[in-house]
ROFIMAR-856027 format. One record per residue: residue in three letters; z negated, y negated, x negated of N, C-alpha, C, O in turn. Coordinates in pm, whole numbers, padded with zeros to 5 digits, always signed. Atoms other than C-alpha are relative to their C-alpha. Layout:
! residues N
ALAZYXZYXZYXZYX
...
END
This chain:
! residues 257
UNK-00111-00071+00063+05984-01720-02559+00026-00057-00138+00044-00178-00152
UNK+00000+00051+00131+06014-01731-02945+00151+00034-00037+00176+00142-00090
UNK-00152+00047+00074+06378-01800-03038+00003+00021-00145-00041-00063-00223
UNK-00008-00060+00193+06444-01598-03418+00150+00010+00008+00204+00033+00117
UNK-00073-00055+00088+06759-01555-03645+00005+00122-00058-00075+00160-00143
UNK+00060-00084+00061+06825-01265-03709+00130+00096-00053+00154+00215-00030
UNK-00119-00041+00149+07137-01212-03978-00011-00170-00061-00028-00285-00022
UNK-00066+00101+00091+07220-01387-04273+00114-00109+00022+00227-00073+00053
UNK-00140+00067+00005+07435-01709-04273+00099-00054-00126+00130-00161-00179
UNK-00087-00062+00074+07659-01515-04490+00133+00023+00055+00139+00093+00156
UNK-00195-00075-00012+08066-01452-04459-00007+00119-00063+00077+00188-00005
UNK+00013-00061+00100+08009-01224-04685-00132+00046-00046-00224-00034-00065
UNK+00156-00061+00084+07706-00970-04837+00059+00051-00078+00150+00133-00093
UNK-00017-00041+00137+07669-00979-05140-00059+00123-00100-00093+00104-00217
UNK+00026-00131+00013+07577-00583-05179+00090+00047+00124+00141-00032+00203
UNK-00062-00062-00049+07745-00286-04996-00135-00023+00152-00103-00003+00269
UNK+00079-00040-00074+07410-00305-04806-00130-00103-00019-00207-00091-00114
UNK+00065+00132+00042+07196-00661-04747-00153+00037+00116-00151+00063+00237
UNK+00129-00073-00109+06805-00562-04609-00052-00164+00023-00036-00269-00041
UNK+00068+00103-00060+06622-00793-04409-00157+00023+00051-00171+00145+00051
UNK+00169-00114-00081+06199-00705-04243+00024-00146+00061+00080-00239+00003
UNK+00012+00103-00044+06139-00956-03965-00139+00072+00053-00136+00195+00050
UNK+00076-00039-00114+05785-00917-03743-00001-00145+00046-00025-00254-00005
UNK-00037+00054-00125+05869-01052-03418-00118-00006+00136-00178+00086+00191
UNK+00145+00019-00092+05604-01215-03166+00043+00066+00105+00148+00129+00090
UNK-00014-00080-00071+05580-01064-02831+00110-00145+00064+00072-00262+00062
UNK-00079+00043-00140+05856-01224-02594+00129-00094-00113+00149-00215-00110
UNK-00076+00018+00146+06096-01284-02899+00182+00035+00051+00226+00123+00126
UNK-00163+00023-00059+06496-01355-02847+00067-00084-00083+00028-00190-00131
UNK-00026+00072+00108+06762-01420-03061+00108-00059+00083+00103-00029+00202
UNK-00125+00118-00086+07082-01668-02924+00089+00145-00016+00072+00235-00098
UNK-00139-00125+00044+07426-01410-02857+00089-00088-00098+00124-00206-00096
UNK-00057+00045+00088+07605-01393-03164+00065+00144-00083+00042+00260-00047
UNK-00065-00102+00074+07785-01171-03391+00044-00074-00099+00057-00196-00106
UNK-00033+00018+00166+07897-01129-03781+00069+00026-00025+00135+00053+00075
UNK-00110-00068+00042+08152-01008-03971-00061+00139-00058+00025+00207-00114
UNK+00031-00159+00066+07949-00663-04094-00087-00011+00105-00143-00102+00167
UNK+00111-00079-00064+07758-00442-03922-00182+00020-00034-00230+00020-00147
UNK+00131+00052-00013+07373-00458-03826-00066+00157+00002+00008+00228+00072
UNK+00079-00101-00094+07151-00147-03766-00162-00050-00051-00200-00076-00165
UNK+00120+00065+00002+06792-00264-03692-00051+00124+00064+00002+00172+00164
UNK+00145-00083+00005+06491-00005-03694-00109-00036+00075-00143-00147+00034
UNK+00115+00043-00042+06201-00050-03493-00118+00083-00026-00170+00155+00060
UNK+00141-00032+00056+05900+00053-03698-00112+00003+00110-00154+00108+00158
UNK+00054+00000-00087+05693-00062-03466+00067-00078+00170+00175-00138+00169
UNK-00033+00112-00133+05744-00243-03086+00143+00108-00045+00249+00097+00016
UNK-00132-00002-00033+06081-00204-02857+00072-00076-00006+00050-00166+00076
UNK-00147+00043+00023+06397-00339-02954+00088+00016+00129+00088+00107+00212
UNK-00045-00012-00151+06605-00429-02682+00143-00103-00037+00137-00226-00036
UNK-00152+00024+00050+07022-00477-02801+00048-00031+00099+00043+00069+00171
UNK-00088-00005-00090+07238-00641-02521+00127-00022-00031+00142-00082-00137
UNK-00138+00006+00000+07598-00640-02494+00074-00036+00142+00023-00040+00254
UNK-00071+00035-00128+07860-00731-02258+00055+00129+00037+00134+00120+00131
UNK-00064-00116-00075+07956-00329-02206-00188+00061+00035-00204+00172+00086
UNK+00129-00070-00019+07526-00280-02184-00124-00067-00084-00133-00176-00141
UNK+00108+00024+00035+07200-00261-02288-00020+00125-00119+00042+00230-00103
UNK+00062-00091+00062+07046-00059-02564-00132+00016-00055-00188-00073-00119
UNK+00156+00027+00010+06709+00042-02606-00047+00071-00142-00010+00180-00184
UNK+00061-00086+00113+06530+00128-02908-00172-00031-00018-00228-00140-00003
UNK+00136-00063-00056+06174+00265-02900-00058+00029-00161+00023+00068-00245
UNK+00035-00032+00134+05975+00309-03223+00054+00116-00065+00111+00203+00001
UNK-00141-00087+00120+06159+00518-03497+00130+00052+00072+00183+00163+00065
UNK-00195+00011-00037+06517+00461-03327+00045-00109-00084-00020-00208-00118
UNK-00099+00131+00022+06757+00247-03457+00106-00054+00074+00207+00016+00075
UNK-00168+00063-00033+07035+00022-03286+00085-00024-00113+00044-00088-00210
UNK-00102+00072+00069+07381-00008-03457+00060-00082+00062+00080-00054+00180
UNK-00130+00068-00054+07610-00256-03378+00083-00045-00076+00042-00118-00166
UNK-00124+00020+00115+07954-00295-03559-00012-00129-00011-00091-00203+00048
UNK-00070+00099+00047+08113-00558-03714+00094-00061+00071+00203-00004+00070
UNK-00042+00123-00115+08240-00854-03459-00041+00029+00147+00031-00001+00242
UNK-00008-00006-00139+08071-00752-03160-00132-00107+00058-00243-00092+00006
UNK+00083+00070-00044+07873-01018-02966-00155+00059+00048-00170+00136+00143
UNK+00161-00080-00076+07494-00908-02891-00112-00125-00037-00098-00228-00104
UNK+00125+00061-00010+07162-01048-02855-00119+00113+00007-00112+00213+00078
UNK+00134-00051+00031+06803-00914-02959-00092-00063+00066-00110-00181+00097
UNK+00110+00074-00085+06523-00917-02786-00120+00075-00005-00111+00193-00039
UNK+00118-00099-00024+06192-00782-02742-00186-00036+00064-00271-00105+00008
UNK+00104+00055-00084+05892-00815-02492-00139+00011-00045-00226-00048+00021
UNK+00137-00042+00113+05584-00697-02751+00008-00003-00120+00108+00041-00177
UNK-00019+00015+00132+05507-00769-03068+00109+00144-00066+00130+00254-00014
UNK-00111-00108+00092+05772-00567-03340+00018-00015-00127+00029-00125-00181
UNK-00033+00012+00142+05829-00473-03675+00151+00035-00023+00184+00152-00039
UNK-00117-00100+00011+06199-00450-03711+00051-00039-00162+00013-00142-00218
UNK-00066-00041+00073+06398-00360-04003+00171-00002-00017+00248+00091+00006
UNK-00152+00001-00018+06748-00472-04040+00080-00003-00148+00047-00055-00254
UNK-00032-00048+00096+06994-00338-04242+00186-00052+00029+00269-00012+00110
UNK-00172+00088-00094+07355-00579-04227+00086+00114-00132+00034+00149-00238
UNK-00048-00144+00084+07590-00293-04407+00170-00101+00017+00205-00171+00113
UNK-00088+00055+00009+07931-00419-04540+00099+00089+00127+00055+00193+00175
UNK-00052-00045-00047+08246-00355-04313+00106+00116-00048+00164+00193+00030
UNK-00018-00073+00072+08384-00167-04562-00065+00176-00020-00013+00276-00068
UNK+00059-00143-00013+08189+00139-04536-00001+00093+00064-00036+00201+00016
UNK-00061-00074-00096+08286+00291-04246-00131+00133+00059-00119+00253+00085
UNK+00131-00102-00029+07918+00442-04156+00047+00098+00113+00063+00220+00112
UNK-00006-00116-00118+07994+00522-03790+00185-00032+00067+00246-00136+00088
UNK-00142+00042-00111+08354+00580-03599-00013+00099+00131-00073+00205+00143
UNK-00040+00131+00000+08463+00472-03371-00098-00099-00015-00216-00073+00006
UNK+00099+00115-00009+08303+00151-03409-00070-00074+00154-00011-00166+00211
UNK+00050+00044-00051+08046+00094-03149-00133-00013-00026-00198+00020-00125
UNK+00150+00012+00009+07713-00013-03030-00086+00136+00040-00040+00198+00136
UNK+00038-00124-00015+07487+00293-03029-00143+00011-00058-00166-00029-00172
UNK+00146-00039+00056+07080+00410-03048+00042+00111-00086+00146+00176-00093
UNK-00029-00177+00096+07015+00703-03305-00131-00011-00063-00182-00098-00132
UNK+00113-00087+00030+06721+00916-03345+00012-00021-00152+00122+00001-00202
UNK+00009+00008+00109+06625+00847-03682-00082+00128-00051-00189+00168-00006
UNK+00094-00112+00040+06520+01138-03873-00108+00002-00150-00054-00051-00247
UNK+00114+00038+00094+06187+01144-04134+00051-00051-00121+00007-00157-00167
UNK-00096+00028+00131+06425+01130-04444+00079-00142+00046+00056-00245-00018
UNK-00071+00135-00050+06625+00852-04287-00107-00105+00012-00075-00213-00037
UNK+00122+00137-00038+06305+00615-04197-00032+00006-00147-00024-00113-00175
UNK+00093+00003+00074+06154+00669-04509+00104-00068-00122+00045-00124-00214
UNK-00105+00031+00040+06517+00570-04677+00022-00162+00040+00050-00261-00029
UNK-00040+00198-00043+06551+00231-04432-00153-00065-00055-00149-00172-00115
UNK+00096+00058+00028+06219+00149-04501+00000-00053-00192-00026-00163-00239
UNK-00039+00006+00176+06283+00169-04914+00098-00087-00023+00083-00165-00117
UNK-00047+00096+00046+06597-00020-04873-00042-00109+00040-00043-00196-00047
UNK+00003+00097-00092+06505-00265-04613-00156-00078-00110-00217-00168-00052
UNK+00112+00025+00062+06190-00334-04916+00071-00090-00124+00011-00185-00173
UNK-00069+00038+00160+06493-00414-05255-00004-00129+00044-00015-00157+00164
UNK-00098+00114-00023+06597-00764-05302+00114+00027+00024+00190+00124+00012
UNK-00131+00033-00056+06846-00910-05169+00153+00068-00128+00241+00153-00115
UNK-00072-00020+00088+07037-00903-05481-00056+00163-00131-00087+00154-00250
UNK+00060-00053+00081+06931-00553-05598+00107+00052-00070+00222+00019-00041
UNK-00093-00047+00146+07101-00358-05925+00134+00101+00098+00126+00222+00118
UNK-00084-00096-00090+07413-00233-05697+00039+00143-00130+00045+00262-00099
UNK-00034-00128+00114+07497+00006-06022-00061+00072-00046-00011+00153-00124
UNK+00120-00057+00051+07152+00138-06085-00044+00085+00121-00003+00104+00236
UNK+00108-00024-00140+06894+00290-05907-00004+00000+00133+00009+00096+00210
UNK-00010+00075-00109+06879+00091-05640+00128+00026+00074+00126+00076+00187
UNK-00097-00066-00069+07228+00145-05564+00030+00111+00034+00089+00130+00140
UNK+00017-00139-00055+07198+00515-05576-00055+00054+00146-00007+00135+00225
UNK+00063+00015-00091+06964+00480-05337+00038-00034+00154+00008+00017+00262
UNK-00092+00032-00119+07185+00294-05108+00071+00097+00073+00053+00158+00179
UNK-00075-00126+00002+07420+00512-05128-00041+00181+00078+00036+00261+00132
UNK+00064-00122-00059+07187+00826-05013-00017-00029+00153-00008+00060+00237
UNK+00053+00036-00088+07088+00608-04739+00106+00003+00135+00079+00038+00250
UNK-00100+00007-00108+07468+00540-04569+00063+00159-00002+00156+00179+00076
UNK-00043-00104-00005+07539+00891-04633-00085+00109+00101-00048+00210+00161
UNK+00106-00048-00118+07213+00977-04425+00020-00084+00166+00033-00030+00276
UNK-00069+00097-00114+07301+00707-04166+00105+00072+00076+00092+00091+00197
UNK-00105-00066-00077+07620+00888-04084+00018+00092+00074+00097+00091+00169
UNK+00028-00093-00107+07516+01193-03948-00141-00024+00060-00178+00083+00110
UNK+00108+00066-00139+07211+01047-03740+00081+00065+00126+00203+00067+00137
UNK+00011-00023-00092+07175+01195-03418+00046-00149+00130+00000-00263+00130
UNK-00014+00116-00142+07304+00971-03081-00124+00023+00011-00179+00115-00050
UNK+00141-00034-00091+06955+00919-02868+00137-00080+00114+00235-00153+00099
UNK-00061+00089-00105+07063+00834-02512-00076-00093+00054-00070-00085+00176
UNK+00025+00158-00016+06898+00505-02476+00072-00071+00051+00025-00126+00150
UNK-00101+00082-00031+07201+00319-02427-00005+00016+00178-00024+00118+00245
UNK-00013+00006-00135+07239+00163-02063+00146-00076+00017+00161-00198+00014
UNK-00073+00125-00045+07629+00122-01970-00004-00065+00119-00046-00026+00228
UNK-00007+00074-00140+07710-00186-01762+00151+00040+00045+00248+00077-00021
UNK-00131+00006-00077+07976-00176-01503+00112-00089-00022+00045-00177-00078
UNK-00059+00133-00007+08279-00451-01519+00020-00034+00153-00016-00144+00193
UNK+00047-00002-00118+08300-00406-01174-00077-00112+00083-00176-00052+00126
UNK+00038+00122-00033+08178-00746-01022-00142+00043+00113-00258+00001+00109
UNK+00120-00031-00093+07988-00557-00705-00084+00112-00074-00192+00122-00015
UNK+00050-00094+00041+07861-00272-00920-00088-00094-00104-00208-00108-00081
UNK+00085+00144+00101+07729-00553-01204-00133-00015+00090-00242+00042+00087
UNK+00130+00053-00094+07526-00728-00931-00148+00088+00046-00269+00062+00049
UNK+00092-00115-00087+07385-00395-00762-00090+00013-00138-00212-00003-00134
UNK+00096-00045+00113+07282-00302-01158-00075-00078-00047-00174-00027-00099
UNK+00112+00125+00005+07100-00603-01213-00097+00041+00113-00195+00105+00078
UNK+00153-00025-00020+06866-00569-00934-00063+00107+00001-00186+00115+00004
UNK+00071-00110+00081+06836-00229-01016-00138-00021-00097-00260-00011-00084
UNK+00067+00058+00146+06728-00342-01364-00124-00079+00005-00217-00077-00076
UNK+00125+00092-00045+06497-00608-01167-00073+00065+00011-00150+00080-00084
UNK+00089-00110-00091+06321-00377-00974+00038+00124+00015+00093+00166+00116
UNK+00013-00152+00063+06313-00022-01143-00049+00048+00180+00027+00132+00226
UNK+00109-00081-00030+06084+00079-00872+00022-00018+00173-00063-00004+00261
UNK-00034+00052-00115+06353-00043-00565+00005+00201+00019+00021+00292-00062
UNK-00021-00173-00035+06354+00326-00354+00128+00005+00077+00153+00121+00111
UNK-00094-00007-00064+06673+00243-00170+00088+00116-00015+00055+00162-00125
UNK-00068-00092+00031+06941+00539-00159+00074-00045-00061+00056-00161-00097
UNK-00125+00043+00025+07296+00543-00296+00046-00042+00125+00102-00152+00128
UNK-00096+00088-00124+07426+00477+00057-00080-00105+00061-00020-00163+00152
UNK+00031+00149-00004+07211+00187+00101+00058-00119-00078+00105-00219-00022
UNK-00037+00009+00098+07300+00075-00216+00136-00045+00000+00161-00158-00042
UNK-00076+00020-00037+07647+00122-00117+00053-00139+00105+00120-00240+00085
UNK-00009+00115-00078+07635-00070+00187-00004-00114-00035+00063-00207+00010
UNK+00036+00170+00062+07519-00356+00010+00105-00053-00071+00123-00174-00083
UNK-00056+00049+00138+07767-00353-00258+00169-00021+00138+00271-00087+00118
UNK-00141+00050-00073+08045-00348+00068+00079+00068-00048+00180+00007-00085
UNK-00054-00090-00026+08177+00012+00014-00051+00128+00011-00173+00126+00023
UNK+00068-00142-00046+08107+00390+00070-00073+00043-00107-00040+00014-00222
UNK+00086-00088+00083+07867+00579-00098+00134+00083-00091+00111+00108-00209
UNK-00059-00090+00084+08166+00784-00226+00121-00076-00088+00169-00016-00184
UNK-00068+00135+00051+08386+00483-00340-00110-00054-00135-00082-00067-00254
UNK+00116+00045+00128+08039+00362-00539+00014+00104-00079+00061+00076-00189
UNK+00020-00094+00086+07996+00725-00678+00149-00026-00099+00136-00071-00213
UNK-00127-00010+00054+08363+00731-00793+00002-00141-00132+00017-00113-00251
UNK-00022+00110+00067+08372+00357-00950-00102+00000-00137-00067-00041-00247
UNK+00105+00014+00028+08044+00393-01086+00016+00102-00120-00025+00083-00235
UNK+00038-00056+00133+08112+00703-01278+00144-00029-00141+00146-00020-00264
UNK-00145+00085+00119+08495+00555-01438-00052-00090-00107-00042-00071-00229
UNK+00107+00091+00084+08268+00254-01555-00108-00015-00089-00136-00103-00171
UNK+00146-00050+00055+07968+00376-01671+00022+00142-00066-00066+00159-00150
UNK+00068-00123+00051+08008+00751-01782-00104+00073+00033-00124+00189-00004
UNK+00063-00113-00073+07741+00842-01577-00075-00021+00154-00129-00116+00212
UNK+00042-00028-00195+07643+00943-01206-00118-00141+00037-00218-00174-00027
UNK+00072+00119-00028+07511+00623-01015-00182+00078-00026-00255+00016-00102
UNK+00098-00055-00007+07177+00883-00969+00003-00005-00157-00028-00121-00184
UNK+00026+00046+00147+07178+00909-01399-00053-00112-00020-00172-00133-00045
UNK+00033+00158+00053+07189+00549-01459-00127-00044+00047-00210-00093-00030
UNK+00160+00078-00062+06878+00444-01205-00068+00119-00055-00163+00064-00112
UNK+00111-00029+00107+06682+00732-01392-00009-00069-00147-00109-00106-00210
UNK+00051+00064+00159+06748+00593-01728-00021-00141+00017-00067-00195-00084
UNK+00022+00132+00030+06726+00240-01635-00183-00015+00073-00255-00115+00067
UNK+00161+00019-00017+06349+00342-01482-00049+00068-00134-00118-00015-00195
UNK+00049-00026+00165+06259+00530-01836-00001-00087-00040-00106-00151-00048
UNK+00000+00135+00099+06397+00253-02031-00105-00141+00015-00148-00223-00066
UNK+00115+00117-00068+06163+00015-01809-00130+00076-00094-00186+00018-00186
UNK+00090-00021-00015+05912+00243-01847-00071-00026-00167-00185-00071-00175
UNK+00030+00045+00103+05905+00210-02262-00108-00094-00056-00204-00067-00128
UNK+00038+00125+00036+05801-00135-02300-00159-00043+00134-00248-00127+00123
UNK+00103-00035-00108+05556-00082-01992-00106+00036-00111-00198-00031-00158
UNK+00077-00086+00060+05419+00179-02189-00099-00043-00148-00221-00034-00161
UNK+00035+00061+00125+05362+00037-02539-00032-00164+00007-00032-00242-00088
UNK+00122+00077-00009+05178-00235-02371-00102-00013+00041-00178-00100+00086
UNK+00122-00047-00070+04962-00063-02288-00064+00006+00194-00175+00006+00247
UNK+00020-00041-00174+04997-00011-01876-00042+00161-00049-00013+00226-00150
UNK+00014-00133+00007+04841+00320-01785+00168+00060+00060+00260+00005+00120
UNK-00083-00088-00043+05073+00583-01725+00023+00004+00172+00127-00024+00230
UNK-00008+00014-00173+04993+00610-01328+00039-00150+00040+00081-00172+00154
UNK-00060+00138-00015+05084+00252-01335+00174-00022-00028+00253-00070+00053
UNK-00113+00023+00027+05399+00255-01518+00084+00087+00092+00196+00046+00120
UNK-00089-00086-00049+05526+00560-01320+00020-00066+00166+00127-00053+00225
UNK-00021+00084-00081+05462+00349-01016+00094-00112+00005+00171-00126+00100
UNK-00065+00081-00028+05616+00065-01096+00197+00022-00049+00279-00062-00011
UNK-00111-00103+00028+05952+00272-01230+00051+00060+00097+00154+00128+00103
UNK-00071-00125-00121+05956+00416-00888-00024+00110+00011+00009+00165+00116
UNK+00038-00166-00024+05846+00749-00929-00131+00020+00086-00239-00035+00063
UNK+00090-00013-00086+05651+00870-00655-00202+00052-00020-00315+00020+00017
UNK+00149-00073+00072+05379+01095-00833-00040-00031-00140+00055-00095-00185
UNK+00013+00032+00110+05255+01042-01155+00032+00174-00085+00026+00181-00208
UNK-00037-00109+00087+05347+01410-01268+00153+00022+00014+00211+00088-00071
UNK-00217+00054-00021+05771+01335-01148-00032-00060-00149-00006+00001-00252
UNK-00028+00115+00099+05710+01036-01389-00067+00127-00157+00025+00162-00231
UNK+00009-00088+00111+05533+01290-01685+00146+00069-00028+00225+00038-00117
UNK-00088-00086+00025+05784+01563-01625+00148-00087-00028+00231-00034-00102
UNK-00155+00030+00087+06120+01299-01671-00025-00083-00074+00068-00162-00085
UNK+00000+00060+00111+05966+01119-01948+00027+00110-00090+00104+00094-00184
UNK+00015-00074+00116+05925+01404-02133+00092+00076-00042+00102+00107-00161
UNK-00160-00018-00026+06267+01543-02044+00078-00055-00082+00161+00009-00148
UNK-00094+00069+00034+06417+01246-02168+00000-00039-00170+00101-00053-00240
UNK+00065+00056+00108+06198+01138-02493-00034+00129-00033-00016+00139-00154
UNK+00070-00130+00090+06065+01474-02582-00153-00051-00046-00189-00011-00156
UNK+00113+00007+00002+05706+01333-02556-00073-00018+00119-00001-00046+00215
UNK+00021+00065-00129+05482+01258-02282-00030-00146-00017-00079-00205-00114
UNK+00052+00173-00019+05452+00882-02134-00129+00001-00103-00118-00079-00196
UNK+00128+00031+00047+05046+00950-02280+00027+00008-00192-00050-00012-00286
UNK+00020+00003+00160+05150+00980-02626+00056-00024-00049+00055-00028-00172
UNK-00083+00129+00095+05408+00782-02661-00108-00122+00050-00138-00169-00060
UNK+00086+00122+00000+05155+00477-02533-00070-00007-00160-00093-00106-00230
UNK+00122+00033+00091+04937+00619-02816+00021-00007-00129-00059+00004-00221
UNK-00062-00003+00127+05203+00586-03075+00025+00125-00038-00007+00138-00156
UNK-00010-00148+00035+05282+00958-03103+00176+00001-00085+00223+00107-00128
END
């Protein structure tokens, strides 16, 4: 596990908009921490993998994670990565409300983080360069959500259950097993589960086997492999809700599509 930095130890950026490029070895983790401005990190290449204490967020080549200004998180990522971070003053007011959140980056937008995330540090904020900026948080703002994001429960028995979820994508237990375990009804879990989370206990264990299946994927496991170990019974289930979810298939997102 390679232990990186990964903001400035700055109070203060000294632009509206301070770029950073890191490439990150495979099994790469930064300490939890938070800043006073906001972060959104790009993943050019490799998955990005944002935690929080309300979740997880996943970002998949050309997504970005945001995360505001004072919120505790940690970076991580299990395959090599090219990410792109972009610490944006608090002042700017990109996204409201202020949370953590994936977003579909669109061709004009990548081709924008990539240009700033290239200036110095200290580039001409009144020139050019700042224009530039400027195009960039104005493109930033209307970005698309992706649903990536995995919330966690606060929920103490619902926590636990989503962890070994999270362990073992590829557990087949029901909800009223599930239940049992957690030491109430299947309809008590459904209920808690969706107050907490925002979505149906059945939602969450599909996206938390996709989200597995990502980083599976782009290391190259075959497809009939990854959909196995995700839990999906057939390998054409596992096609048909990747492609549902991502708008590609598992085979071509492996192949960088």
């Amino acid at each position: 596990m390679a232990i990186f930095r990964t903001a400035p130890a700055l109070d203060r950026l000294p632009r509206p908009v301070y770029p950073r490029s890191e490439t990150l070895p495979a099994g790469s983790v930064s300490h939890a921490h938070s800043h006073p401005f906001g972060q959104l990190s790009f993943a050019g290449v490799g998955v990005l993998l944002v935690r929080t204490q309300a979740g997880s967020h996943v970002a998949p080549p050309q997504r970005a994670v945001w995360v505001p200004p004072g919120l505790a998180h940690q970076v991580a990522t299990s395959n090599p990565a090219e990410m792109r971070s972009l610490y944006v003053s608090p002042d700017q007011n990109v996204f409201n409300p202020p949370r953590c959140l994936v977003l579909s980056v669109t061709p004009l937008a990548r081709e924008l983080i990539l240009a700033v995330a290239a200036l110095p540090p200290l580039y001409d904020a009144a020139g050019a360069d700042g224009r530039l900026v400027a195009v960039l948080l104005d493109q930033l703002a209307v970005l698309p959500e992706a649903g990536f994001s995995l919330p966690w429960p606060k929920d103490p028995r619902l926590a636990a259950l989503c962890q070994a979820l999270a362990d073992a994508p590829d557990d087949t237990r029901t909800a009223t097993a599930w239940a049992r375990t957690a030491g109430m009804t299947e309809r008590t879990l459904g209920r808690i589960f969706l107050a907490e989370t925002g979505l149906t206990f059945g939602a969450w264990r599909r996206r938390t086997r996709l989200l597995a299946a990502l980083s599976l994927l782009e290391a190259g496991t075959s497809v009939t492999a990854t959909g196995l170990e995700c839990g999906y019974e057939s390998t054409s289930a596992f096609i048909a809700a990747f492609r549902e979810a991502f708008g590609v298939t598992p085979g071509a997102f492996g192949r960088g599509v």
